[in-house]
Every structure is written in C-alpha cells, then in structure tokens.
Backbone as numpy.savetxt, mean C-alpha at the origin, in Angstrom:
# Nx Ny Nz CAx CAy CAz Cx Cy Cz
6.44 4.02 -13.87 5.60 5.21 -13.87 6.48 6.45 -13.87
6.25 7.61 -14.97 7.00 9.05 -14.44 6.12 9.76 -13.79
7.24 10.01 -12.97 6.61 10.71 -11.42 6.70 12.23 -11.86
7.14 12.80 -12.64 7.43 14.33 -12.97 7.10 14.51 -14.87
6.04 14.93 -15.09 5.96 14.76 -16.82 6.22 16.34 -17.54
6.77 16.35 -18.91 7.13 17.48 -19.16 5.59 18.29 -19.18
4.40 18.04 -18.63 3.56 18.31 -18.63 3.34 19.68 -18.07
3.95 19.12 -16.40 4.14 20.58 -15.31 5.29 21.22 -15.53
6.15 21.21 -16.53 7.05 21.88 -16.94 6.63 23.38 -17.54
5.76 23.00 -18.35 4.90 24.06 -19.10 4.71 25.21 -18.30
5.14 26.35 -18.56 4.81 27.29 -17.97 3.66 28.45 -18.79
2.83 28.66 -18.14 2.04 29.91 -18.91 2.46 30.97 -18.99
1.50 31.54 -20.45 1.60 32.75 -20.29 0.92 33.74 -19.57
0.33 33.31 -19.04 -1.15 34.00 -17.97 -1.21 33.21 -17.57
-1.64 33.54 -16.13 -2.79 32.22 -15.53 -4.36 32.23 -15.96
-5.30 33.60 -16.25 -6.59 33.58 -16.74 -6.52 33.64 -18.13
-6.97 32.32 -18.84 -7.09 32.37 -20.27 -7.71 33.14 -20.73
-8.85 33.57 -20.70 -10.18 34.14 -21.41 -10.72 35.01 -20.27
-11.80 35.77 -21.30 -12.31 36.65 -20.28 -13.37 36.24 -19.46
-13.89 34.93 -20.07 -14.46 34.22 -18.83 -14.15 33.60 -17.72
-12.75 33.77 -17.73 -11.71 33.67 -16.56 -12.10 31.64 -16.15
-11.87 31.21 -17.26 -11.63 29.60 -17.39 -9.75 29.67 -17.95
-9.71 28.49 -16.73 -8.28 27.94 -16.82 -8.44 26.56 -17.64
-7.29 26.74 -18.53 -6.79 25.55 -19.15 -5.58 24.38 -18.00
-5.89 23.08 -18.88 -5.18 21.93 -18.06 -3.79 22.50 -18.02
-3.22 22.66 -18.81 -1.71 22.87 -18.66 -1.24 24.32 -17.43
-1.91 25.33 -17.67 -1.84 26.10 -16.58 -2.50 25.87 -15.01
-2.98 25.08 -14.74 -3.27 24.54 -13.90 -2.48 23.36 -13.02
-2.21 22.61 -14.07 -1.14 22.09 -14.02 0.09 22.73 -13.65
0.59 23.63 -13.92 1.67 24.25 -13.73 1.63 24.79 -12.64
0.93 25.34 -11.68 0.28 26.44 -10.77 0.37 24.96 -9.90
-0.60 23.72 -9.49 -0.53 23.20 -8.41 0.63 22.58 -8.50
1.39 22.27 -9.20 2.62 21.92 -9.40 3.90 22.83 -8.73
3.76 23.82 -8.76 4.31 25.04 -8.18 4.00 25.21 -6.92
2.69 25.05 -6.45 2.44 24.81 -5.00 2.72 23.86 -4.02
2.91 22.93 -4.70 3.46 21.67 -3.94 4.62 21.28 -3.81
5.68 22.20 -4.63 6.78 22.22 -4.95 6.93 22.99 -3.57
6.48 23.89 -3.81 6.90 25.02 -2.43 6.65 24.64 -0.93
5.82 23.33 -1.08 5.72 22.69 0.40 6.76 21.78 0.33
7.28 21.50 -0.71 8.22 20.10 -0.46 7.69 18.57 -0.81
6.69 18.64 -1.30 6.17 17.21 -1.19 7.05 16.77 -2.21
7.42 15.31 -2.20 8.14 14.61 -3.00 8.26 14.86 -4.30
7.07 14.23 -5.11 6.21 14.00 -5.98 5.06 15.12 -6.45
5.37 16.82 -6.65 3.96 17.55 -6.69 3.77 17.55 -8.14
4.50 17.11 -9.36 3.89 17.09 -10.57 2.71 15.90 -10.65
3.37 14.92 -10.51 2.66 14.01 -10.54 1.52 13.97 -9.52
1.54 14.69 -7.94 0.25 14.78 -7.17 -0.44 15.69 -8.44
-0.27 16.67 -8.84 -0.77 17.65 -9.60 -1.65 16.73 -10.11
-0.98 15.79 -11.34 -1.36 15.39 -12.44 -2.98 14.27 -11.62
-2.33 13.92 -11.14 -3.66 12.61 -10.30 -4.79 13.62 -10.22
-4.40 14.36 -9.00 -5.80 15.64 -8.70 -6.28 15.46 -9.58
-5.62 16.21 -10.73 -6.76 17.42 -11.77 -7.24 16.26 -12.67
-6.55 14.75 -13.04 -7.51 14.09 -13.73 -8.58 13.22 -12.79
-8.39 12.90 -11.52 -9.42 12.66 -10.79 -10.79 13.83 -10.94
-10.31 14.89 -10.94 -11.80 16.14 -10.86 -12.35 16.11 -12.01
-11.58 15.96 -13.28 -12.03 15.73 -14.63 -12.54 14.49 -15.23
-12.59 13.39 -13.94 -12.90 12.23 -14.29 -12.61 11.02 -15.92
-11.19 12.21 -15.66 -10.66 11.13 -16.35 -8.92 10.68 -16.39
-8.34 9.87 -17.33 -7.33 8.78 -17.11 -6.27 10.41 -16.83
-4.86 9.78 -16.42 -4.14 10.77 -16.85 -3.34 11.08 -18.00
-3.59 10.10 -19.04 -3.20 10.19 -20.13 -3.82 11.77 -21.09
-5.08 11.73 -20.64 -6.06 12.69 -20.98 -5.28 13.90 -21.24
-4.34 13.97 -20.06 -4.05 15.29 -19.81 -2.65 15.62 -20.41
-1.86 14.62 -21.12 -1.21 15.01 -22.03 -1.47 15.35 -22.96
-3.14 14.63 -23.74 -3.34 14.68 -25.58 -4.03 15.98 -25.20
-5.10 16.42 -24.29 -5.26 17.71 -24.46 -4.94 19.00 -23.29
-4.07 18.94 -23.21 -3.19 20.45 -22.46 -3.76 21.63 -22.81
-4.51 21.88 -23.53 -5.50 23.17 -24.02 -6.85 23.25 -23.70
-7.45 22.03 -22.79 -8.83 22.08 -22.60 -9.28 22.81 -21.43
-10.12 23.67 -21.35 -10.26 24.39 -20.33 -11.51 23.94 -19.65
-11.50 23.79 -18.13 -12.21 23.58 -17.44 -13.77 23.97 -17.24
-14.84 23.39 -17.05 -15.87 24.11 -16.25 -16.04 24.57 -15.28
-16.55 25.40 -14.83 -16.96 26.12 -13.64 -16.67 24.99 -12.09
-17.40 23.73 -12.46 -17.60 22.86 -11.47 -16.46 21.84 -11.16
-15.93 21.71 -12.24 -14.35 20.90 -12.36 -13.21 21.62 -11.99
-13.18 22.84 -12.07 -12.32 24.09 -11.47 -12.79 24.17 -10.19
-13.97 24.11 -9.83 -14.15 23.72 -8.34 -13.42 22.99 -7.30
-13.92 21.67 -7.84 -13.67 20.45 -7.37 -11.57 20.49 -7.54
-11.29 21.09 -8.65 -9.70 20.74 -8.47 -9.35 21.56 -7.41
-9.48 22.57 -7.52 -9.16 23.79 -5.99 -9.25 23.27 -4.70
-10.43 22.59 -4.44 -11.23 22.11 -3.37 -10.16 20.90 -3.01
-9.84 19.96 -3.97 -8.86 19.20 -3.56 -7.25 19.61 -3.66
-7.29 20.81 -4.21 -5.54 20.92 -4.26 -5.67 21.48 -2.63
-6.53 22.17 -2.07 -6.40 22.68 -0.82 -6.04 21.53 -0.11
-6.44 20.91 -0.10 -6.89 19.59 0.52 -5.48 18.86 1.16
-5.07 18.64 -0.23 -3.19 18.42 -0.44 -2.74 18.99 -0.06
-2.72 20.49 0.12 -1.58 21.40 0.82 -1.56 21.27 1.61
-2.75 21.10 2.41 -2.94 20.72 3.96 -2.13 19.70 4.66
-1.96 18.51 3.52 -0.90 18.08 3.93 -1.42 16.71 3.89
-2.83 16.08 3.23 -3.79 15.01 3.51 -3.27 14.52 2.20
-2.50 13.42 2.17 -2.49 12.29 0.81 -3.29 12.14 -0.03
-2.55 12.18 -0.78 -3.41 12.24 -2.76 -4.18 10.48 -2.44
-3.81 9.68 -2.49 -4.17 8.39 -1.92 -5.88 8.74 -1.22
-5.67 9.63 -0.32 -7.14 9.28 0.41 -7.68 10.22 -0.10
-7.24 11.48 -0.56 -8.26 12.24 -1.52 -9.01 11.41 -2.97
-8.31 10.69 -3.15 -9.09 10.42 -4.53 -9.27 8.87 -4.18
-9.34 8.31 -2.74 -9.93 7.16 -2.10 -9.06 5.86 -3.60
-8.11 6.09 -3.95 -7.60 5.29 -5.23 -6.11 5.12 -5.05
-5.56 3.88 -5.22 -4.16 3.61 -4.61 -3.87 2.19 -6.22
-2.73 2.50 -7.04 -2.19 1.22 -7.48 -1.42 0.86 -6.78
-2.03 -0.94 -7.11 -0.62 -1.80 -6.36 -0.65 -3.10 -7.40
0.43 -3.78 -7.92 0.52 -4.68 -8.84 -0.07 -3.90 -10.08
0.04 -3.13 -10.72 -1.13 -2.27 -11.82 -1.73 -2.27 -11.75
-2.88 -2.98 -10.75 -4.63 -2.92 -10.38 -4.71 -1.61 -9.26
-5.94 -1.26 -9.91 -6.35 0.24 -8.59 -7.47 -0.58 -7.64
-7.13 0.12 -6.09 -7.65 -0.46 -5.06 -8.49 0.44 -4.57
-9.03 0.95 -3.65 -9.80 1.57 -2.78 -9.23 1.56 -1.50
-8.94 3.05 -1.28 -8.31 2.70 -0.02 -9.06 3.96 0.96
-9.26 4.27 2.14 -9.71 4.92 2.80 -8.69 5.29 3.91
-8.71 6.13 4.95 -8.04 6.45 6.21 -8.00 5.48 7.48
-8.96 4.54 7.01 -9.18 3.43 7.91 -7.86 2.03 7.44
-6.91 2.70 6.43 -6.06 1.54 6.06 -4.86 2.34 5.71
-3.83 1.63 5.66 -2.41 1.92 5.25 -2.92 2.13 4.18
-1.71 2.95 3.15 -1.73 3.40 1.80 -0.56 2.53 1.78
-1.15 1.62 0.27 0.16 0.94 -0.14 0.97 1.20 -0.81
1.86 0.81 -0.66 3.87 1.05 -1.01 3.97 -0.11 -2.00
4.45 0.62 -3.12 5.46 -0.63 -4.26 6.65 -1.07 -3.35
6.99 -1.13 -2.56 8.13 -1.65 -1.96 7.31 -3.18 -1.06
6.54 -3.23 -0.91 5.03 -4.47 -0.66 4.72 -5.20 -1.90
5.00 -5.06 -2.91 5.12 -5.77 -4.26 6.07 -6.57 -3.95
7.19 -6.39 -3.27 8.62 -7.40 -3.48 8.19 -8.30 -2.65
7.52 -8.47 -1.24 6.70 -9.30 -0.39 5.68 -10.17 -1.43
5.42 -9.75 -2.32 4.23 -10.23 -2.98 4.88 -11.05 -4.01
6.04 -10.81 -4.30 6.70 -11.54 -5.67 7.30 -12.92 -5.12
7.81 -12.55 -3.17 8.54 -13.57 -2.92 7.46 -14.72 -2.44
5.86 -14.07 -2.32 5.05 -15.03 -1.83 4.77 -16.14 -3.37
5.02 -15.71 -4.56 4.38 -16.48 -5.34 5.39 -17.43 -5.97
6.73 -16.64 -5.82 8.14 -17.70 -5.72 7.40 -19.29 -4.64
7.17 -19.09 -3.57 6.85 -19.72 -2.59 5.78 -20.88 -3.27
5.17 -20.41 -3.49 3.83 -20.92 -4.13 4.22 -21.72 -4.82
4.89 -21.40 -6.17 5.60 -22.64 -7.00 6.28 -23.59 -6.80
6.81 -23.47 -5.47 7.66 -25.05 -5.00 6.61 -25.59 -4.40
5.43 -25.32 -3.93 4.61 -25.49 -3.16 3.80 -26.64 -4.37
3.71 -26.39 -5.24 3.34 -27.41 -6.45 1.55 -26.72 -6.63
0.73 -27.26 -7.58 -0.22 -26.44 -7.99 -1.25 -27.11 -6.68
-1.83 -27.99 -6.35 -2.91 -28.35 -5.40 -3.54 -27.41 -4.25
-4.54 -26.57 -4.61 -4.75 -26.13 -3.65 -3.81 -25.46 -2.42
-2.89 -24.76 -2.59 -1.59 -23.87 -1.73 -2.84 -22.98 -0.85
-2.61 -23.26 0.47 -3.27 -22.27 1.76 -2.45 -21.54 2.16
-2.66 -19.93 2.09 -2.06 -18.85 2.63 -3.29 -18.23 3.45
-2.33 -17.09 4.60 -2.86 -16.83 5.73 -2.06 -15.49 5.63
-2.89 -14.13 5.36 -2.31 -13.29 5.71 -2.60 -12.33 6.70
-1.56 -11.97 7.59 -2.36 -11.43 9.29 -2.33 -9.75 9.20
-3.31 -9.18 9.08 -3.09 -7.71 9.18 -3.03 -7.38 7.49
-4.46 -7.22 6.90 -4.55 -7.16 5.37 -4.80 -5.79 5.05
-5.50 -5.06 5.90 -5.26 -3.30 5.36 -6.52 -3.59 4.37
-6.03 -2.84 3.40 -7.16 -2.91 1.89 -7.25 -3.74 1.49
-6.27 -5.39 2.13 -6.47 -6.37 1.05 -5.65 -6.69 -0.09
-4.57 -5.41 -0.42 -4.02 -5.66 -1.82 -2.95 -6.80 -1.41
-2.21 -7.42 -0.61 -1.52 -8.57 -0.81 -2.27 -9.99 -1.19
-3.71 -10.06 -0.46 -4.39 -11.14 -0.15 -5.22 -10.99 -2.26
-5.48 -10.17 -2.01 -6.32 -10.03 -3.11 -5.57 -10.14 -4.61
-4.11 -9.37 -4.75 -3.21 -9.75 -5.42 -2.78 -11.43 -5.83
-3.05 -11.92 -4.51 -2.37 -13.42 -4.23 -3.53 -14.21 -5.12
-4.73 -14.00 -4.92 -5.63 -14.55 -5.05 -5.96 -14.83 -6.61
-5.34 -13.73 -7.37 -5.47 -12.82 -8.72 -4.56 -13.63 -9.49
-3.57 -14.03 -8.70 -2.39 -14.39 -9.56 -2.09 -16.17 -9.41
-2.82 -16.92 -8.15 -2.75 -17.70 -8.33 -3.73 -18.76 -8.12
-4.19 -19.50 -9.23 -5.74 -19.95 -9.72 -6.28 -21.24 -8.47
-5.30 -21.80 -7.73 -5.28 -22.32 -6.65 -5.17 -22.58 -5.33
-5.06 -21.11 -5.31 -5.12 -20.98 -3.52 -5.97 -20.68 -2.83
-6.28 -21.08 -1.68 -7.50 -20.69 -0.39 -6.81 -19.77 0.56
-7.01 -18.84 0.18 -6.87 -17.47 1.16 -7.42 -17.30 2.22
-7.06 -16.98 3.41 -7.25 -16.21 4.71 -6.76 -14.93 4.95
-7.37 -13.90 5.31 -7.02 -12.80 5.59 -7.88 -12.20 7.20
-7.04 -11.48 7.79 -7.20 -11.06 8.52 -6.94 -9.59 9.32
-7.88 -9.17 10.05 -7.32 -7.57 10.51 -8.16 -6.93 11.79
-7.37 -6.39 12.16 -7.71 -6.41 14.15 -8.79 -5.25 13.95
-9.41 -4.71 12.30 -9.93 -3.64 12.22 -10.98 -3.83 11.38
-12.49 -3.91 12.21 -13.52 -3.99 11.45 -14.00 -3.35 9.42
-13.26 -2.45 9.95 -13.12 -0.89 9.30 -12.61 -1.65 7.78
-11.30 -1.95 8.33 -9.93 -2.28 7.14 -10.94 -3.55 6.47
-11.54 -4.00 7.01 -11.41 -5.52 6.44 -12.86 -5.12 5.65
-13.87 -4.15 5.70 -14.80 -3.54 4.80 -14.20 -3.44 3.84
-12.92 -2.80 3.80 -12.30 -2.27 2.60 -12.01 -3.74 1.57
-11.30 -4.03 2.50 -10.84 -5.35 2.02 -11.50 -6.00 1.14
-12.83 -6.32 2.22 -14.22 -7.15 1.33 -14.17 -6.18 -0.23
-14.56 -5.21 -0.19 -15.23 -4.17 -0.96 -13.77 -4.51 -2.38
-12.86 -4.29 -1.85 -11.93 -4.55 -2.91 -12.19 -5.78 -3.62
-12.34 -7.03 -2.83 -11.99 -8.88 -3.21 -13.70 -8.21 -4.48
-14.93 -7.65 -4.07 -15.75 -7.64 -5.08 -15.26 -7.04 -6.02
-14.67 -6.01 -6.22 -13.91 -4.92 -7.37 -13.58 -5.54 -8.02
-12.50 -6.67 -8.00 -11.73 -7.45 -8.75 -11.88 -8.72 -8.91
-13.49 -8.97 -8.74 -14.13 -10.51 -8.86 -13.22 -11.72 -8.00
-12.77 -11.25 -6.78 -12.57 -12.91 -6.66 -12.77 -13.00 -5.05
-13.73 -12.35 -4.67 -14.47 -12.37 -3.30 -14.75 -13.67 -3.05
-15.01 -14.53 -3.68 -15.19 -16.18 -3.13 -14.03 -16.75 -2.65
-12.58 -16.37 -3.09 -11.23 -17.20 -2.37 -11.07 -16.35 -1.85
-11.43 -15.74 -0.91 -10.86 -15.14 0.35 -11.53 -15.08 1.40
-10.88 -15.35 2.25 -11.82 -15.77 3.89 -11.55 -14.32 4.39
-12.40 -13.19 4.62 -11.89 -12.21 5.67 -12.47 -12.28 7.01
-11.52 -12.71 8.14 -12.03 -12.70 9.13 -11.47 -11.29 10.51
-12.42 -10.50 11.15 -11.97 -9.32 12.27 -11.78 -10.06 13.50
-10.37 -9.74 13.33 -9.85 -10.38 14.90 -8.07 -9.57 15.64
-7.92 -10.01 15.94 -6.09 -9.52 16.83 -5.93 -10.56 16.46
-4.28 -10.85 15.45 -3.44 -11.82 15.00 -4.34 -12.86 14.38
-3.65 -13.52 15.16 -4.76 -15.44 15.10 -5.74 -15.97 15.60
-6.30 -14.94 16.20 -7.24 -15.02 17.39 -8.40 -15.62 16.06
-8.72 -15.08 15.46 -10.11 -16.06 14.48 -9.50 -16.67 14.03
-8.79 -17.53 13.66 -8.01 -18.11 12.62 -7.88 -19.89 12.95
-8.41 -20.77 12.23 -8.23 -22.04 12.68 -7.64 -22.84 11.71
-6.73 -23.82 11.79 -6.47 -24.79 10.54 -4.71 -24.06 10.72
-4.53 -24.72 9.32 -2.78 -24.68 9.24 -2.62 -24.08 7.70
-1.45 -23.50 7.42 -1.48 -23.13 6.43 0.28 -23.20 5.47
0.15 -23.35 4.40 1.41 -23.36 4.02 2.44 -22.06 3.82
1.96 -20.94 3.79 2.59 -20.03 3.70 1.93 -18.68 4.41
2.58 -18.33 5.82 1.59 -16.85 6.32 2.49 -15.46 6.09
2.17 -15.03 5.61 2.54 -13.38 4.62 1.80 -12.33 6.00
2.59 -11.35 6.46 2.48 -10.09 7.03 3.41 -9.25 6.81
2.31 -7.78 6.39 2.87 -6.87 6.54 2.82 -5.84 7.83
3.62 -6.10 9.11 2.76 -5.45 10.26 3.38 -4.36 9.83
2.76 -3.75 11.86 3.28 -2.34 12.05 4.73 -2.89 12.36
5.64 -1.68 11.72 7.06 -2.06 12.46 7.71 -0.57 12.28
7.17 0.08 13.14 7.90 1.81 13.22 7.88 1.83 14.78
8.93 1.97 15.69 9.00 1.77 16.84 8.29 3.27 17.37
8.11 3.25 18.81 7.75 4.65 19.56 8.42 5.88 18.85
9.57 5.59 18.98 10.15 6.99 18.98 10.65 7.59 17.17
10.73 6.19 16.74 10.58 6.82 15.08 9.56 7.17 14.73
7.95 7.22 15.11 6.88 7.70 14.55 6.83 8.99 14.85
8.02 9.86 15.77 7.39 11.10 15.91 8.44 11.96 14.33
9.23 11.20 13.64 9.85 11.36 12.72 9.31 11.45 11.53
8.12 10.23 11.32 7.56 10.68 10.10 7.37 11.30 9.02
7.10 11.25 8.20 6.27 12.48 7.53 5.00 12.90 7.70
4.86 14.06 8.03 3.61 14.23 8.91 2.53 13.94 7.47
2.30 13.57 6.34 1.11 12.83 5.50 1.20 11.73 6.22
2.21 10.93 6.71 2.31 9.82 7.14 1.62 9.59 8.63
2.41 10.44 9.79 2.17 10.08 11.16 0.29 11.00 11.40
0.33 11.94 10.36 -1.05 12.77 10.89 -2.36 12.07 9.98
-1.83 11.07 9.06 -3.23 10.88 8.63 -3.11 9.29 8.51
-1.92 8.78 8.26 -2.45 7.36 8.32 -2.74 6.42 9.52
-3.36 5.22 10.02 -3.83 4.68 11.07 -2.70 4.51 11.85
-2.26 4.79 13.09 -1.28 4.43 13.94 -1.33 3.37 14.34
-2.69 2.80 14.82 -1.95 1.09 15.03 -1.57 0.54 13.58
-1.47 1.31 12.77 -1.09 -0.11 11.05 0.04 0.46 11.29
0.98 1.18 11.94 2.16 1.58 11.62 2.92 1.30 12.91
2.71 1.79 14.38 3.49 1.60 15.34 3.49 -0.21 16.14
4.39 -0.52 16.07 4.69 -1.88 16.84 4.92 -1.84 18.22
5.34 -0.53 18.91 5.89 -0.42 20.25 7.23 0.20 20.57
7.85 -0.23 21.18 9.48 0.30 21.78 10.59 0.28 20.48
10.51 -1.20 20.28 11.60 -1.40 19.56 10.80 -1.81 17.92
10.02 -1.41 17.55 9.47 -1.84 16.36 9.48 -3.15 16.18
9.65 -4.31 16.83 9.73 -5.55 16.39 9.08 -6.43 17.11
8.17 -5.75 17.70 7.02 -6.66 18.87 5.78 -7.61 18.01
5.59 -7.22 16.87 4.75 -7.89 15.81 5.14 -9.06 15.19
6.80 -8.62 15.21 7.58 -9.92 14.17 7.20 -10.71 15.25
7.93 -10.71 16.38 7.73 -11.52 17.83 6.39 -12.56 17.52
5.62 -11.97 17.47 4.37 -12.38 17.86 4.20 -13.42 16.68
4.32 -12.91 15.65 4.21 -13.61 14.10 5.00 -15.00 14.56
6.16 -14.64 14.73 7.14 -15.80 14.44 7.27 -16.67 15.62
6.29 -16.49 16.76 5.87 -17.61 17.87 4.67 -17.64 18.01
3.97 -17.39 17.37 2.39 -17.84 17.27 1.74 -17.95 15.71
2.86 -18.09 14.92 2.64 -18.65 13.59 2.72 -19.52 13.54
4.16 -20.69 14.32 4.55 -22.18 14.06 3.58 -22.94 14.23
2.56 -22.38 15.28 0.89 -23.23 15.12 0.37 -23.47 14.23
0.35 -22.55 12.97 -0.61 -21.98 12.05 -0.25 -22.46 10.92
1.30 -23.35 10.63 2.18 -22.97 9.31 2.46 -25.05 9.49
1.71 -25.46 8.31 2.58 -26.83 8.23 3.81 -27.17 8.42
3.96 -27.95 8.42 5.48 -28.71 8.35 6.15 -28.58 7.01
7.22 -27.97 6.80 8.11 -26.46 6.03 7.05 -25.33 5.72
6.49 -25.06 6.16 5.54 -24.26 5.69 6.52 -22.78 5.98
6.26 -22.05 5.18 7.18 -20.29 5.00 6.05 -19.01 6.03
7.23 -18.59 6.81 6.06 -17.54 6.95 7.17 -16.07 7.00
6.71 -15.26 6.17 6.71 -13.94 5.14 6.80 -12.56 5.48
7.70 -11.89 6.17 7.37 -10.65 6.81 8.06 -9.63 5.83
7.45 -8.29 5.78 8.58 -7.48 5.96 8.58 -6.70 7.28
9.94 -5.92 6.85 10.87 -5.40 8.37 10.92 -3.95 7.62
11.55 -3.45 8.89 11.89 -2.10 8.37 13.23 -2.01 8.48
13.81 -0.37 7.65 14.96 -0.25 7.78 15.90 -0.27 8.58
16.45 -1.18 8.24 17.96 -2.01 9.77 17.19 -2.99 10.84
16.23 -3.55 10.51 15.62 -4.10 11.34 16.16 -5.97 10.74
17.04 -6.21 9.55 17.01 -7.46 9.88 17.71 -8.33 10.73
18.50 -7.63 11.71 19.57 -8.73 12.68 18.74 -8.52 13.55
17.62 -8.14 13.82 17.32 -8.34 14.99 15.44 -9.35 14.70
15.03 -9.09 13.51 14.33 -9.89 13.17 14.66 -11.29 12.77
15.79 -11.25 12.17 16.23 -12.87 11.89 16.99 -13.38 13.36
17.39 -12.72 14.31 17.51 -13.11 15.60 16.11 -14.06 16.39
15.20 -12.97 16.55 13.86 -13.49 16.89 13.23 -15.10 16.06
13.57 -15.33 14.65 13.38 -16.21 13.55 13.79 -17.55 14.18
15.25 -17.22 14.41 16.55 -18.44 15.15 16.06 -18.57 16.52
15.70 -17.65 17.17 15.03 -18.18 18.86 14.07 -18.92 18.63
13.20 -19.07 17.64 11.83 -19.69 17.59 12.15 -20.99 16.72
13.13 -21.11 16.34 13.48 -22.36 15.44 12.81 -22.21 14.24
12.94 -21.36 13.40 12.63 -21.26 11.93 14.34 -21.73 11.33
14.01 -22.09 9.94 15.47 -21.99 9.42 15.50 -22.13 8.06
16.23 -22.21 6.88 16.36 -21.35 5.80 16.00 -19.91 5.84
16.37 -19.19 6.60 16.22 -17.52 6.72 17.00 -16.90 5.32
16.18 -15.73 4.79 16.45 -15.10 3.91 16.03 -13.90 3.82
16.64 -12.64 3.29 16.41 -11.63 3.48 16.78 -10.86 1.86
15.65 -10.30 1.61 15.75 -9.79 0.31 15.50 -8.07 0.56
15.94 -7.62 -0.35 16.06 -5.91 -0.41 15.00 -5.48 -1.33
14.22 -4.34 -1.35 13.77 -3.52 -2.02 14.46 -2.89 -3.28
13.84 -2.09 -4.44 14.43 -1.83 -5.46 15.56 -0.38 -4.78
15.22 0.01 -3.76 16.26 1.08 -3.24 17.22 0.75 -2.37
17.25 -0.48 -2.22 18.10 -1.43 -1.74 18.06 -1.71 -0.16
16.61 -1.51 -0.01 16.81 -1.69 1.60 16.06 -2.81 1.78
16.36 -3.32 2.87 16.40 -4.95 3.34 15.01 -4.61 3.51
13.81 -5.53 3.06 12.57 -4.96 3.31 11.83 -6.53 3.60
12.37 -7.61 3.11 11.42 -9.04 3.24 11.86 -10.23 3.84
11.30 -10.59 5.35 12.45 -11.93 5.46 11.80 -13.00 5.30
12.02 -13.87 4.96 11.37 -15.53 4.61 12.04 -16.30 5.32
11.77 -17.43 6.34 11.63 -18.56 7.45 11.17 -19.32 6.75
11.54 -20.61 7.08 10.99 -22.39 6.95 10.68 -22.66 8.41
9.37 -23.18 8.28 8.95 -23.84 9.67 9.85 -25.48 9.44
10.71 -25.62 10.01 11.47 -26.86 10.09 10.52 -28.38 10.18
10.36 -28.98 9.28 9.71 -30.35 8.95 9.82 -31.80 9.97
C-alpha cells in the first residue's frame, strides 16, 4: 500500500474554487494533508486520502482518476466533520468503523483493538502450522479475538478447520460475530464470552493469541491515538507485560493435544523472557520470528508428545 500519494502533493492555487465556494478533491486533499502534517501523525496523506473517500463514499482509487471533482454541500460537511475528528487525535480506523487485515476490510469499533499488519506474520505462521498438521479437520483455539480478524482470516484460508474463538468482552465478540457474517463463514467459528479458557472445553491442535502485552509503565508512553482511545484491557498485561503469556503457556497445555503449537505474539524485547516462561512450562521446539521491521513479534512452542 502507498502510504503518501503524489495526490497530497498537489498544491492549489486557491483554496475556494468557484464562487459558490465548492472545494475540489485535490485541494482538499492538500489542506487535510497539511493539517495532519502539522500534528505529526505518521501517515496524514494517506489519513487524508481514507477520510475524504469514506465521506464521498467511495474507493480511494476514485480520488486519483478525478482530482477535479468538487464536492457537495453535504460531503464537504461530512469531510470537515471527520477531519476534526482526526485532529482531535481519534483514529481514522474508528472514524470510518473500517480496518484492512489480510486485504479483506473488517469492522472494527472502540470496543476492539485496531489491527496491525505486523498480526499478519502470526497469521502466516498459524497456517505454516496447519500444513504439517495434514488436511482432516485441524482445531484451533484462539484466546482474546478482538474483531475476529485472526480467527476469521484462519477460517477463510483454511477449508478444514473448526475454530474457537474467544474474548473476556461481550462487546468485542459482537464485532467478531458481525464480521464471521460479513465474510460468510459464521458457521466455522465458535465465539464464546469468557476470561481465557474459562468457556472453552475440548483440546485443540493449535491455540493462536494475540494478548495484551504493554506493561504498566509503557502504556503511559503510547501514542496518545493509542493509550486515549483504544481498549486498555486489549493492550495492558500488568507490571512486566508478560502476565498473559504466563497464563497462555500454563493453562494452554490443557487445551493443546499432544505436539499441539500454541502461538503468541510478544512485544518489543520481550522474547527472553517469554521463551523463558515457554521452558518453565515444558514447551519445546521454541521459535521466534520477526516482523517485516525486524522486530521479534511471534513465538511458536510444541506441547511435547
């Protein structure tokens, strides 16, 4: 995806086109692009670009072939209304309730993490998994599903598995449901509202979590889109950020056949002390894979046979 298009490059010659004082896409473009620049946000061409084709209800391709189309009254509304919105400091994600993950768009709300392509590499190593696992019916169990996009991904991609999902949040797991219908495959997925394993019965060959793992004192670090609007229990674990792995990786060996894999990611610098916890509990083939920015982001365990 380009995150910056020569789109918001464009600078006007005016900001009011006409004397009916209608703005065209490209100056508009340029202007919230400029504003978001000036707060710092990462990404403000591309927030730009999402906004203004969300208000225009349409793709963002749109807004390259016509850069000359000028707005209505009510679509000039609605973009204002949400560029405020953004400055404020509230994620493009929950403004336009729309998040890709795997190239499918999800639904995501404030009641769930906003998902990260860096949760794709968790998702690539679950279906690695899957294939040694041979085609028969493969049972995965994933604890703490958010919107669903790992479980629902999993489900999408492989024509034989019985899914479990789970989430300590009535809320999240609406979403969840609401997604598994979006993308037709609401019948393989079990969503059940509970803490960990607490609903959860049977054994499974492979359990995939993405917890919270941002300790006490790194959440006051954040980015405040991050610490002021997304859910704090989906993000904080406790003291040392690693009270979740804990929990996973001694109250999973119940849950996980004999070699059965169970799937975390960690956060940054967190794997000697997560693959520590792994080795106290007697997991073994431990592995630890990196993100495309090279940070250690996925560890994989064998429940020993």
């Amino acid at each position: 995806m380009v995150e910056e298009s020569a789109l918001t490059n464009w600078k006007p010659v005016i900001l009011i086109a006409d004397g009916n004082h209608t703005m065209k896409i490209r100056q508009l473009l340029w202007k919230a692009r400029s504003d978001f620049n000036d707060l710092k946000f990462p990404t403000p061409g591309l927030d730009a670009e999402i906004l203004l084709a969300f208000s225009i209800g349409r793709e963002r391709d749109f807004l390259y072939a016509h850069p000359g189309r000028k707005l209505s009254d009510n679509e000039l509304k609605r973009f204002c209304t949400l560029s405020e919105r953004r400055k404020k400091g509230e994620p493009v994600a929950y403004i336009t309730r729309k998040k890709e993950f795997w190239s499918r768009d999800f639904e995501v709300t404030p009641d769930v993490l906003i998902p990260r392509p860096d949760t794709e590499i968790m998702v690539e190593e679950v279906l690695k998994l899957s294939g040694k696992a041979g085609k028969g019916g493969i049972r995965i169990l994933e604890i703490g599903t958010g919107s669903g996009v790992i479980s629902i991904t999993l489900a999408s991609e492989l024509e034989n598995a019985v899914i479990t999902a789970t989430d300590c949040s009535p809320k999240a797991i609406a979403v969840a449901a609401k997604n598994a219908v979006n993308h037709n495959i609401e019948g393989k997925i079990l969503f059940l509202s509970g803490d960990m394993f607490t609903p959860v019965e049977g054994k499974f060959d492979i359990i995939v979590s993405n917890p919270p793992y941002i300790s006490e004192n790194e959440f006051t670090l954040l980015a405040p889109e991050v610490r002021d609007y997304e859910p704090r229990h989906a993000l904080i674990a406790g003291p040392e950020g690693t009270e979740f792995h804990c929990k996973l990786a001694r109250d999973g060996k119940g849950f996980l056949e004999k070699n059965g894999w169970l799937v975390m990611e960690i956060g940054a610098g967190q794997r000697f002390s997560v693959c520590k916890i792994l080795q106290e509990n007697d997991y073994c083939d431990i592995n630890v894979r990196s993100d495309y920015s090279g940070i250690e982001r996925v560890v994989m365990a064998r429940k020993e046979g």
